[in-house]
C-alpha positions as CSV (number, residue, x, y, z in Angstrom):
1,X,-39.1,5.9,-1.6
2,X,-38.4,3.7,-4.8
3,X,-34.9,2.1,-5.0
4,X,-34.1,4.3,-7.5
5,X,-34.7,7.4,-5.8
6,X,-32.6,5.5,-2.8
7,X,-30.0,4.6,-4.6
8,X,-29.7,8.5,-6.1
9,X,-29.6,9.7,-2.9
10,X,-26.9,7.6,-1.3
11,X,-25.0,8.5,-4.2
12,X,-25.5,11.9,-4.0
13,X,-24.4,12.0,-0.3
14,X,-21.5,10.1,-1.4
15,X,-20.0,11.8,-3.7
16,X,-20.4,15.0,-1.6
17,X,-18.5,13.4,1.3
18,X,-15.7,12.6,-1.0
19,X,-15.4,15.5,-2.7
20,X,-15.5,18.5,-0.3
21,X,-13.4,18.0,3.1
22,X,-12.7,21.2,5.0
23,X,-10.7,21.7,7.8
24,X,-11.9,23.1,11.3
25,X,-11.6,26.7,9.8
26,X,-14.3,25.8,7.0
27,X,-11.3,26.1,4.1
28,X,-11.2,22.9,1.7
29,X,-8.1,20.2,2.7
30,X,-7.5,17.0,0.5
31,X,-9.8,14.0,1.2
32,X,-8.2,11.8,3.4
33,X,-8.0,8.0,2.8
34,X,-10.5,7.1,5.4
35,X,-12.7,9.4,4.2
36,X,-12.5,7.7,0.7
37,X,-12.8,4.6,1.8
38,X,-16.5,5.5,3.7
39,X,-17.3,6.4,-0.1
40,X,-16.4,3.9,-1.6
41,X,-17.4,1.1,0.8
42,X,-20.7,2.9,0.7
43,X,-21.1,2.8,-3.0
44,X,-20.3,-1.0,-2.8
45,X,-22.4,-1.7,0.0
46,X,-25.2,-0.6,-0.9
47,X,-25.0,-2.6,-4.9
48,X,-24.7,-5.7,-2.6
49,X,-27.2,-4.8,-0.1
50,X,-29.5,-4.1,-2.9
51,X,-28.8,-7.1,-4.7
52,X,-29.1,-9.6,-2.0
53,X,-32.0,-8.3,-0.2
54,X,-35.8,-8.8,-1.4
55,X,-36.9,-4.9,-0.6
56,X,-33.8,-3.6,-2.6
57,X,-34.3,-0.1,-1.6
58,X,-34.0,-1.0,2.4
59,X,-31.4,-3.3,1.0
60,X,-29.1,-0.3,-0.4
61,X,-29.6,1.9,2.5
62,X,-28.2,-1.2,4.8
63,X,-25.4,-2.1,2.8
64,X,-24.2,1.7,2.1
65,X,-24.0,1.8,5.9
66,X,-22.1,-1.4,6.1
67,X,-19.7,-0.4,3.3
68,X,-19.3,3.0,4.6
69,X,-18.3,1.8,8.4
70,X,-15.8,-1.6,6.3
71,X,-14.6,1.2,4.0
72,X,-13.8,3.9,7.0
73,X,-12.0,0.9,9.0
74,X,-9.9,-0.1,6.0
75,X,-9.1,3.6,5.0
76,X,-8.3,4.3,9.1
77,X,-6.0,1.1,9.6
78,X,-3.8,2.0,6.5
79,X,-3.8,5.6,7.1
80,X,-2.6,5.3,10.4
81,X,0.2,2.8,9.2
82,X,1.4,5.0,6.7
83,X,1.6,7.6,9.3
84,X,3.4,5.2,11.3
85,X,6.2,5.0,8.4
86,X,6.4,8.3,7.5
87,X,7.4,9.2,10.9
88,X,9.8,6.0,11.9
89,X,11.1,6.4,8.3
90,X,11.3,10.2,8.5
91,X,14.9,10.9,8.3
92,X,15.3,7.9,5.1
93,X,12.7,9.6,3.4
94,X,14.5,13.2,3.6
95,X,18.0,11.7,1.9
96,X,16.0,9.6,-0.8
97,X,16.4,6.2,0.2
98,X,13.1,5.3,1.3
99,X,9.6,6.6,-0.6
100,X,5.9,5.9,0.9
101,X,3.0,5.8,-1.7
102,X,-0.6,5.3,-0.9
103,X,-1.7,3.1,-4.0
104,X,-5.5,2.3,-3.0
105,X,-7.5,2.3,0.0
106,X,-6.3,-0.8,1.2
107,X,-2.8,-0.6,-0.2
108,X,0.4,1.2,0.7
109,X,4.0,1.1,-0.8
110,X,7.4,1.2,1.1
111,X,10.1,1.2,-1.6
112,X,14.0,0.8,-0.7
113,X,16.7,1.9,-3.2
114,X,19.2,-0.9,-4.5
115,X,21.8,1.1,-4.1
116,X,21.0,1.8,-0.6
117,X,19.9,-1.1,0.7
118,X,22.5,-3.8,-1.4
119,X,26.2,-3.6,-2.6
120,X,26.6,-3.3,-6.2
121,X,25.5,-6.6,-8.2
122,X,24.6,-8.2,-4.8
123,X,21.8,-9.7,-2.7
124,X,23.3,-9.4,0.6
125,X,21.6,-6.3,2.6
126,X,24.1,-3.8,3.6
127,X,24.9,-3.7,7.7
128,X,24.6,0.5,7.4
129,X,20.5,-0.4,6.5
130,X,19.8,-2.9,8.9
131,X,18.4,-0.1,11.7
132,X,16.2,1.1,8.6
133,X,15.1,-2.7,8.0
134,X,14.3,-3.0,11.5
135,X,12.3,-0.7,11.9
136,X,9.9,-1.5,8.9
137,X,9.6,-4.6,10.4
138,X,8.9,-3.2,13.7
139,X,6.0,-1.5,12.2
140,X,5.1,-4.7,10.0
141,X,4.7,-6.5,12.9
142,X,2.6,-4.0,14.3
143,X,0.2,-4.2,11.5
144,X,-0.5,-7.6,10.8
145,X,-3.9,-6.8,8.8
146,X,-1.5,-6.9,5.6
147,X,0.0,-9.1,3.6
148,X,3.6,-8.1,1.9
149,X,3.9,-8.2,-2.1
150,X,7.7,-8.1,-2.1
151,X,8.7,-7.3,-5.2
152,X,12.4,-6.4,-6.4
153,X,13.6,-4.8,-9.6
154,X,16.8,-3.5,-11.7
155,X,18.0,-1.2,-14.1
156,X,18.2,-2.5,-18.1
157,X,22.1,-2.9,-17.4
158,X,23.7,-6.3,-18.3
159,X,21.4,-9.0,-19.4
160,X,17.8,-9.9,-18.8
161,X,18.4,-13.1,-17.2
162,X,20.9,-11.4,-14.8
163,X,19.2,-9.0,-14.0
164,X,15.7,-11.4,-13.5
165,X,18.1,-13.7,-11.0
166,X,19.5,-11.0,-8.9
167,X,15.9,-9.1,-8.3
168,X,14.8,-12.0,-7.6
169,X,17.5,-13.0,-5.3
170,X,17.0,-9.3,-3.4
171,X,13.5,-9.8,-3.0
172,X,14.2,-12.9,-0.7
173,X,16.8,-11.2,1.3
174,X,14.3,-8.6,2.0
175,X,11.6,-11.7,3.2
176,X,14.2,-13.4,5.2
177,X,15.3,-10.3,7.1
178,X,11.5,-9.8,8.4
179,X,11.9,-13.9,8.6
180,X,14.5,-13.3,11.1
181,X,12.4,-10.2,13.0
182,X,9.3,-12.5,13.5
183,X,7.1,-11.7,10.4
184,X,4.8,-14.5,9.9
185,X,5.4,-16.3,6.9
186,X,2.0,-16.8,5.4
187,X,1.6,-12.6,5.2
188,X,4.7,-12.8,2.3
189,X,5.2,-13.4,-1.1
190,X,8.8,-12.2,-3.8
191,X,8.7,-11.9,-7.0
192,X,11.6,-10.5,-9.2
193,X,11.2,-8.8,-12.0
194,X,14.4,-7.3,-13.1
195,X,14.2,-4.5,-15.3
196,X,10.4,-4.7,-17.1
197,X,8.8,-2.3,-14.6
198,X,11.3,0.9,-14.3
199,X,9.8,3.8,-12.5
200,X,12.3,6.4,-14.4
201,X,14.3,6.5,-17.7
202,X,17.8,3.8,-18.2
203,X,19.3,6.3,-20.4
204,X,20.6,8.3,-17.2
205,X,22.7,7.3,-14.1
206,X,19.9,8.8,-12.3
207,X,17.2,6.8,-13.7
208,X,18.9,3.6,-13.4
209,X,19.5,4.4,-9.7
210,X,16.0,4.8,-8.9
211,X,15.0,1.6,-11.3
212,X,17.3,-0.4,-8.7
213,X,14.8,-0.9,-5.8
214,X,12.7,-3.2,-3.8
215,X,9.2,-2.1,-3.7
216,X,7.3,-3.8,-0.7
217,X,3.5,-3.0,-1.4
218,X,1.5,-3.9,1.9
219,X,-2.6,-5.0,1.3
220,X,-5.2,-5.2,4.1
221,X,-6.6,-8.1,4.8
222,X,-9.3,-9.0,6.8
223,X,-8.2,-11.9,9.1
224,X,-4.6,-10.8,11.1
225,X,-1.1,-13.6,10.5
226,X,1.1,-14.2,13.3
């Protein structure tokens, strides 16, 4: 078979696979995310294979398998950490003060609301959240295939510059409380940027109360810190 004709066919059988899951009773359920991630790691797998190998139709066919079992390993290590979250986290995430987003394949979100997590105008973390800090770190520490974008943010109240300085300052709090419950250093990184990335409207109270938040977005990585 031509590498063309190859190349169709793992396409074909790849976009089947991500596009109709069904349960054990034959009715259609959403794709999961390891399921997407065999797709996609197939797709990429098999451009490199064929790329880097001289037959570059045997060279698809090897990489798509590659991708596919790199893409299902990814898609299975964050699925079963969001999991992990959702069910440690289960009671914040009823009352609002913790969200869990699955960006990408290899990325997933844990955002904290300002309010919840901080006083008013401060960067000192709030003794009644400390149980809800520990136990992302718990689960953190667990994982240790990702690294931590901490990232912290306000509403458009007061000035820029204030508002830069204090995100910033909360996004540090946040990294020195996993500091203090043995998260390796290397796996984090802060960065605040006040109020340039709001996630709802500043013209209501409710807008600005979800704007006020540290997002912590954990990405695989291949090779485990700590």
């Amino acid at each position: 078979m031509s590498f063309p004709m190859k190349f169709n066919a793992i396409l074909i059988v790849t976009l089947l696979t991500a596009g109709c899951a069904t349960d054990e009773y034959g009715n259609p359920r959403p794709v999961s995310e390891t399921e997407k991630g065999l797709g996609i790691g197939a797709l990429s797998g098999a451009a490199i294979g064929a790329l880097a190998a001289k037959n570059s139709g045997q060279g698809a066919v090897i990489g798509a398998i590659g991708g596919a079992f790199v893409g299902g390993l990814i898609g299975n290590y964050m699925e079963k950490q969001q999991r992990d979250f959702e069910r440690v986290l289960a009671n914040e995430i009823a009352l609002g003060q913790i969200r869990i987003e699955r960006l990408a394949e290899g990325e997933l979100l844990v955002g904290m609301t300002g309010e919840t997590a901080f006083e008013v105008d401060s960067d000192v973390i709030q003794p009644g959240f400390y149980s809800t800090m520990d136990k992302i770190a718990a689960i953190v520490n667990r994982y240790g295939k990702t690294r931590l974008d901490i990232a912290g943010h306000t509403d458009s109240t007061g000035s820029r510059a204030h508002n830069l300085e204090l995100s910033d300052r909360r996004a540090y709090s946040v990294q020195n409380y996993f500091l203090a419950s043995g998260v390796y250093p290397a796996r984090m990184q802060t960065q605040g940027y006040g109020p340039d990335y709001p996630m709802a409207s500043n013209d209501t109270p409710e807008g600005r109360r979800l704007n006020r938040r540290v997002d912590i977005t954990l990405i695989y990585q291949e090779t485990p810190q700590g």
